[in-house]
N, C-alpha and C positions, 0 to 999 in steps of 0.2 A: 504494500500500500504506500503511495506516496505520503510526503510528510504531513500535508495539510489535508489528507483525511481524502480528498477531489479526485473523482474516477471518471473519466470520459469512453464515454460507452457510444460506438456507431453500430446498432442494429439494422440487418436487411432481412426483410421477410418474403420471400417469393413463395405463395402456395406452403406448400411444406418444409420447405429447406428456411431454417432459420439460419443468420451468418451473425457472430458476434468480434464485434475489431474494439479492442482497448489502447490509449492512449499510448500504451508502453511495448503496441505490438502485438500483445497475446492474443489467440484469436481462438473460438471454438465454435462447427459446424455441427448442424442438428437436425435431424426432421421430426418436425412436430404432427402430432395427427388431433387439433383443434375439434371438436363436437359440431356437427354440421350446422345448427344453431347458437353456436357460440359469436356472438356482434362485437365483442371486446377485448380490452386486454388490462393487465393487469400488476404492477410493480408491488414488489416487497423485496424487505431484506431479513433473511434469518442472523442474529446472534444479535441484535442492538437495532435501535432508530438509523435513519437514515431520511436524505431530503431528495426528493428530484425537483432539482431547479427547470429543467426546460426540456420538452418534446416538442420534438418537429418532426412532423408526418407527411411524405408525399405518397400521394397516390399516382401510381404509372401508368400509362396506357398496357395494356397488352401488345405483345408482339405480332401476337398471329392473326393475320383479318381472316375477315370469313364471313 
């Protein structure tokens, strides 16, 4: 953990593949299988408090026309 506690988190969500990139490089790939009624998402942290200062959400075209 850096010294002032501040973690920078870039999340990408395509479908199932979750992709997580941190400030310092680390990165971990995932697929997620969300509840087909599931509209939301969802932030916690286990072992203590935590803040999230800011979410920026784009929404992307798809690639494939049809």
């Amino acid at each position: 953990c850096p010294a002032d506690g501040q973690i920078e988190l870039h999340l990408y969500l395509d479908r199932s593949v979750l992709e997580v990139f941190t400030g310092t490089g680390c990165s971990l790939t995932s697929r997620i299988y969300p509840h087909p009624q599931s509209l939301g998402w969802q932030a916690f942290c286990q072992g203590g408090p935590a803040r999230l200062d800011r979410v920026d959400i784009w929404d992307m075209p798809s690639i494939w026309r049809g």
